[in-house]
C-alpha positions as CSV (number, residue, x, y, z in Angstrom):
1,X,16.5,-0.9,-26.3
2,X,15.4,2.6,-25.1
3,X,16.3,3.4,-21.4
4,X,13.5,2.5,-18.7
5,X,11.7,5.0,-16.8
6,X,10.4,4.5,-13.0
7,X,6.6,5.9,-11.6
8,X,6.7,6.2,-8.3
9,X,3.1,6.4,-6.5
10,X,2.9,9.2,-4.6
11,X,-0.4,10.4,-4.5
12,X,-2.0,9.1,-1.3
13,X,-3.0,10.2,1.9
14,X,-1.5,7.7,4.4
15,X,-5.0,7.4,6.2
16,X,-3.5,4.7,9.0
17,X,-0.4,6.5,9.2
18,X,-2.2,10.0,10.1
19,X,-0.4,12.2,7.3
20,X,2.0,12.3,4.1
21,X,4.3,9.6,4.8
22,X,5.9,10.7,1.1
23,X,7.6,13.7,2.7
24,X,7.8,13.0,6.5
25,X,11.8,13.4,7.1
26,X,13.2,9.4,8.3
27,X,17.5,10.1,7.4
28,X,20.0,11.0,9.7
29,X,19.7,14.5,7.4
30,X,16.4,14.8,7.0
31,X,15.8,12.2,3.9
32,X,12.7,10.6,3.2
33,X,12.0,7.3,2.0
34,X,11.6,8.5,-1.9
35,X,15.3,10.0,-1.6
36,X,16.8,6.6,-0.9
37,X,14.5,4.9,-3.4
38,X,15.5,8.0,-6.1
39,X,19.3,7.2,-5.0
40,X,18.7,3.6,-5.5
41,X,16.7,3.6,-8.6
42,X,19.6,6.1,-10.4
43,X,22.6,3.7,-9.5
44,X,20.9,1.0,-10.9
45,X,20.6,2.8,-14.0
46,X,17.5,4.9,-14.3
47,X,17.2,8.0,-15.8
48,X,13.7,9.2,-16.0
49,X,11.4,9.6,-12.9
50,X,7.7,10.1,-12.9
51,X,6.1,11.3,-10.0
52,X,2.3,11.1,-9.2
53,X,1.3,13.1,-6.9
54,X,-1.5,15.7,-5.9
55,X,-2.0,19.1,-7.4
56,X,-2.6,20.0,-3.4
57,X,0.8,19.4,-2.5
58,X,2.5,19.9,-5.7
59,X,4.6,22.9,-4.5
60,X,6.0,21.3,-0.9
61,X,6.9,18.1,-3.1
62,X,9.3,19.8,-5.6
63,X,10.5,21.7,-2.8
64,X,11.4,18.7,-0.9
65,X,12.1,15.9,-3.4
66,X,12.0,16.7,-7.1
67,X,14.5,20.0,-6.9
68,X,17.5,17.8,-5.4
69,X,17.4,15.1,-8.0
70,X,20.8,16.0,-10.4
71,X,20.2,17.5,-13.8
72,X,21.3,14.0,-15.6
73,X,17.5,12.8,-15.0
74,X,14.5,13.7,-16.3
75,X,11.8,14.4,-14.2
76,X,8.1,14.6,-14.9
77,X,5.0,14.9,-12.6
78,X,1.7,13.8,-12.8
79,X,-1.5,14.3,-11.0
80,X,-3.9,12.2,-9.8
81,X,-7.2,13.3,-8.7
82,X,-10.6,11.6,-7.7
83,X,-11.8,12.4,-11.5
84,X,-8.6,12.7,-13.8
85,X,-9.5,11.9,-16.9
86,X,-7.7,9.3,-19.1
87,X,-5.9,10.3,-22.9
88,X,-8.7,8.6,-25.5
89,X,-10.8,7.1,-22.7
90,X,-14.8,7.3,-24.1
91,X,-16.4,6.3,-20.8
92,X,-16.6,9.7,-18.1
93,X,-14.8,9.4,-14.7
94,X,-17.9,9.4,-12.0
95,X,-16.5,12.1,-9.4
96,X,-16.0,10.8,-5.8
97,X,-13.9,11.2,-2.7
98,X,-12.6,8.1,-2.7
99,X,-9.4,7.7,-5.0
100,X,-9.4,5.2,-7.8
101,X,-6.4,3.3,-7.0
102,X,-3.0,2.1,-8.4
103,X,-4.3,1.4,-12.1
104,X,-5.8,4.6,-12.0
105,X,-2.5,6.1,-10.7
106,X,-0.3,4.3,-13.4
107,X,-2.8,5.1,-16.7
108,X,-2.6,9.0,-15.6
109,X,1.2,8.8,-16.6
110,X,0.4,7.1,-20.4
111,X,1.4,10.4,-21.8
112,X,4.4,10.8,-20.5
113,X,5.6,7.4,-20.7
114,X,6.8,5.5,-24.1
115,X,9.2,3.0,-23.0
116,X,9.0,0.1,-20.4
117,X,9.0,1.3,-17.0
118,X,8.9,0.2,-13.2
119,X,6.5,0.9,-11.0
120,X,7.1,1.3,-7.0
121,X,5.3,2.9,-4.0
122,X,6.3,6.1,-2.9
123,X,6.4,5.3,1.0
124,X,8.2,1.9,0.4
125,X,12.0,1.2,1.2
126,X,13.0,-1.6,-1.0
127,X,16.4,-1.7,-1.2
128,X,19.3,-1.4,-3.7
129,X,19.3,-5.1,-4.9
130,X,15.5,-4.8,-6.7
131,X,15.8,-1.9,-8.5
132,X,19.3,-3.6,-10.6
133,X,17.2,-6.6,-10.4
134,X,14.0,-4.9,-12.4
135,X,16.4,-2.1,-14.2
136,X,18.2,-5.4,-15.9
137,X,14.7,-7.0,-16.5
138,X,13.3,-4.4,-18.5
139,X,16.5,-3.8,-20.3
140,X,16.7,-7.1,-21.5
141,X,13.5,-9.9,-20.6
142,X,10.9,-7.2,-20.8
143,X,7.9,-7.6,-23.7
144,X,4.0,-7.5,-24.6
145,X,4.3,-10.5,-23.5
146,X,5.9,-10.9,-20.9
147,X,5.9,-8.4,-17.6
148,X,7.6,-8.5,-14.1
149,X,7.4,-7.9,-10.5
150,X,10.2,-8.1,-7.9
151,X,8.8,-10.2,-4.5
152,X,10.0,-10.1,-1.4
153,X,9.6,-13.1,1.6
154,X,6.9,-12.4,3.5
155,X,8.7,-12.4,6.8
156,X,11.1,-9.2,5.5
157,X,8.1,-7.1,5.2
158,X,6.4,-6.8,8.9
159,X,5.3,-4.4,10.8
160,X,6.0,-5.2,15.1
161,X,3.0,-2.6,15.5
162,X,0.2,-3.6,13.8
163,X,-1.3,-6.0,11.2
164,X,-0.5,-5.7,7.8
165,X,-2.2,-6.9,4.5
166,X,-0.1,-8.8,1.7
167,X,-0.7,-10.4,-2.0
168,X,0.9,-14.1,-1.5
169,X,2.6,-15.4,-4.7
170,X,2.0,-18.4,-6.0
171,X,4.7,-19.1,-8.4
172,X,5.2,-22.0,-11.5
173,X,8.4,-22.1,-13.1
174,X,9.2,-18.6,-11.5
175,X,5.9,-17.3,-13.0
176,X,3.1,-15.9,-10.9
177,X,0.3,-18.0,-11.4
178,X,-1.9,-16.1,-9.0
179,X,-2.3,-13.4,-6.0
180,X,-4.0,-14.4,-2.7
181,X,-4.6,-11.7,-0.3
182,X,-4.0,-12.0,2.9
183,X,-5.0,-9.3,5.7
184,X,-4.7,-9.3,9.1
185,X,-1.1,-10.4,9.0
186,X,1.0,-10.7,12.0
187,X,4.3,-12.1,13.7
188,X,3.7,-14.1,16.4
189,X,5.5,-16.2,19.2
190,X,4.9,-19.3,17.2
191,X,5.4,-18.0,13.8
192,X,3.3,-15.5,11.2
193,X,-0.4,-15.3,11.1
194,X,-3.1,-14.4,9.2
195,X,-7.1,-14.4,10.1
196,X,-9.4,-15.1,7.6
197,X,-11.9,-14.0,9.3
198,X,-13.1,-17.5,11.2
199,X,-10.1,-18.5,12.0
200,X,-5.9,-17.8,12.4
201,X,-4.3,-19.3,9.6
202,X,-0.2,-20.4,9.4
203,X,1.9,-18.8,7.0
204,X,5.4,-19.6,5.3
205,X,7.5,-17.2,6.5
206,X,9.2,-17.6,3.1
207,X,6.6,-17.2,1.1
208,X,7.2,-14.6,-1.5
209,X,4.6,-11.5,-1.3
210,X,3.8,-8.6,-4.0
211,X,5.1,-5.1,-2.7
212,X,3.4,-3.1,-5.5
213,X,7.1,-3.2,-7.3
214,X,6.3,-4.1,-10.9
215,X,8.1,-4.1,-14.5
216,X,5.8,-3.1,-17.6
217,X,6.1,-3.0,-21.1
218,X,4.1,0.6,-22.6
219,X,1.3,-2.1,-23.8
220,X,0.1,-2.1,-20.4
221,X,-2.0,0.8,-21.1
222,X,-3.9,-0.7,-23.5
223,X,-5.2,-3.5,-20.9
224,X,-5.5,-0.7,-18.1
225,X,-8.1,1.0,-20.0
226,X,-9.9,-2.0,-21.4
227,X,-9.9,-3.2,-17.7
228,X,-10.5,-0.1,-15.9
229,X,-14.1,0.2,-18.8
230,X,-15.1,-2.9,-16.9
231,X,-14.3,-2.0,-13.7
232,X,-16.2,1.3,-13.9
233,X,-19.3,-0.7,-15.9
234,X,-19.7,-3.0,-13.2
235,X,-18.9,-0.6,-9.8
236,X,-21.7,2.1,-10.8
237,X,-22.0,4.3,-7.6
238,X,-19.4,2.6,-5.6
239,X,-17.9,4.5,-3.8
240,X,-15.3,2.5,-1.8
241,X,-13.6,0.2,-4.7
242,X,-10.5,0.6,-6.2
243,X,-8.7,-0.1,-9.6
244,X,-5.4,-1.8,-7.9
245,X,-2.9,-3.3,-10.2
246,X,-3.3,-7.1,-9.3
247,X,-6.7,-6.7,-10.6
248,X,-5.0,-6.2,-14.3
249,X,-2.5,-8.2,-13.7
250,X,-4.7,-11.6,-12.7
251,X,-7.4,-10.9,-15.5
252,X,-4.2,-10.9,-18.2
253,X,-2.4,-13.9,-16.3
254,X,-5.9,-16.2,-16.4
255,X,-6.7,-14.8,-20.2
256,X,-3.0,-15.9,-21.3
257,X,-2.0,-12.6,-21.9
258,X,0.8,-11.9,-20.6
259,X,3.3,-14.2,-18.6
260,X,4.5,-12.0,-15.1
261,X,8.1,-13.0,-14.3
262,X,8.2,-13.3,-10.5
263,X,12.3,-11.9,-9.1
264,X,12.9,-12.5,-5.5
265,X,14.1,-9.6,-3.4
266,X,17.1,-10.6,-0.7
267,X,16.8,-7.3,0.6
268,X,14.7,-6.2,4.0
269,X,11.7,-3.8,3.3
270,X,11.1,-1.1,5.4
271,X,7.8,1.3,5.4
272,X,6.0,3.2,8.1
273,X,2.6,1.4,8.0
274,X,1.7,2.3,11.5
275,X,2.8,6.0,13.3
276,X,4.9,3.6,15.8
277,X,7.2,2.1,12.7
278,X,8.5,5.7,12.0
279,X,11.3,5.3,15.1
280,X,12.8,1.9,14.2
281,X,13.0,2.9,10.1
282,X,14.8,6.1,11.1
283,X,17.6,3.9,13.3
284,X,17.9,1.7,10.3
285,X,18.9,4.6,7.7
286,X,21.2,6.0,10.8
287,X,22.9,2.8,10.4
288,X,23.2,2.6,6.7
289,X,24.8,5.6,6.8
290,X,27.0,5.2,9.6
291,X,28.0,1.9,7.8
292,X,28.6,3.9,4.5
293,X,25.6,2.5,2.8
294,X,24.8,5.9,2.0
295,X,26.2,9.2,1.8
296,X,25.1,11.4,4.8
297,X,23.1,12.9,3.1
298,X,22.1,11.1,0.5
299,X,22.5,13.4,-2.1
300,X,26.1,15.0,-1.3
301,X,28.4,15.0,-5.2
């Protein structure tokens, strides 16, 4: 089966974080979060990286990530832009400021990509166990038929300084069934929280949440762009929605076509949600690589 490729999602703003989170420098020598997941995703056996990113900061991103990744991989970038238009898409992007979202993001890489692929955030820290867990998947379970998406328990991806939002699994047979999301999520003295509104609502801490880490067959594009005509037909001059993946992803689980196979993360996540998380994620990469997790730095031969 041909090699899998990885898109990593790098083209936001990081509005509640107050800057590029993609390039703000969290390792003891001066790494950022897509170097560890870069490191991570090669040992596990990838060899083809697409970035999408902004034309804007095209320049400072090479400079900082892309030009230290070794010659063995292949490297392409992408750009996604409020309007970019889609390869054989008959339906004209309206132009706003507001991006389009994750299944935008993923159907601006369709001519790049031939092959099944994963799909991860750019300012997420997912750890080395889920990327041999979705490498392996798409080398061997991946189909048209049948996608993936590595979960992690709920109470391994928290922020202490703020509330966080989450897609809640629910799982048959280690299939997802469906995506409830929660916002307004929060650790507690008496456990985690989420408020719906009217009231605060009791979660299991174990429950298994979507961190935007999914496997895809290349048939995928064909149901982005079916999906994202719909999406556009029926959000005419809205200017706040977006086209986020577990919209696709529900529409083909409830239509029967595609079963999404649900793996289970053991590893801690780590992001920088909130300005505040940035000092405990940089103590945690110190002591990965004081502990030999990683090189210091990451990318020393």
């Amino acid at each position: 089966m041909t090699n899998p490729s990885i898109v990593i999602l790098a083209a936001g703003m990081g509005s509640r974080y107050g800057g590029l989170k993609q390039l703000d420098q969290l390792g003891p020598s001066g790494e950022t979060i897509i170097d560890y997941s870069i490191h991570d995703a090669i040992d596990a056996g990838f060899k083809k990286i697409v970035f999408v990113i902004r034309k804007s900061f095209e320049a400072e991103f090479k400079e900082k990530i892309s030009d230290k990744i070794p010659d063995s991989v292949t490297v392409h970038h992408v750009f996604q832009e409020h309007n970019t238009k889609i390869s054989d898409f008959d339906i004209e992007i309206p132009l706003r400021e507001k991006p389009w979202g994750t299944g935008h993001a993923i159907l601006v890489c369709e001519n790049v990509i031939n092959e099944p692929f994963a799909v991860i955030n750019a300012d997420d820290y997912y750890g080395k166990d889920s990327y041999k867990q979705i490498y392996n998947f798409l080398k061997n379970e991946v189909s048209p038929l049948q996608y993936g998406m590595v979960g992690y328990s709920l109470k391994n991806t928290l922020s202490e300084n703020g509330f966080v939002s989450r897609g809640v699994c629910i799982t048959s047979n280690g299939f997802l069934s469906d995506i409830k999301e929660r916002t307004k999520i929060k650790r507690e003295a008496d456990g985690i929280f989420f408020d719906d509104g009217n009231e605060k609502i009791k979660l299991d801490e174990e429950s298994v949440v979507s961190m935007n880490f999914w496997g895809f067959d290349n048939s995928v594009f064909k149901h982005l762009k079916n999906s994202f005509k719909s999406f556009l037909s029926s959000n005419k001059g809205e200017k706040q929605s977006e086209f986020f993946i577990p919209i696709i992803i529900d529409e083909l689980i409830k239509t029967h076509t595609i079963k999404l196979k649900v793996m289970t993360s053991n590893d801690q996540w780590y992001g920088v949600t909130y300005k505040e998380d940035k000092e405990m994620v940089m103590s945690i990469f110190k002591e990965f690589s004081e502990n030999g997790y990683y090189n210091i730095p990451v990318w020393q031969n």
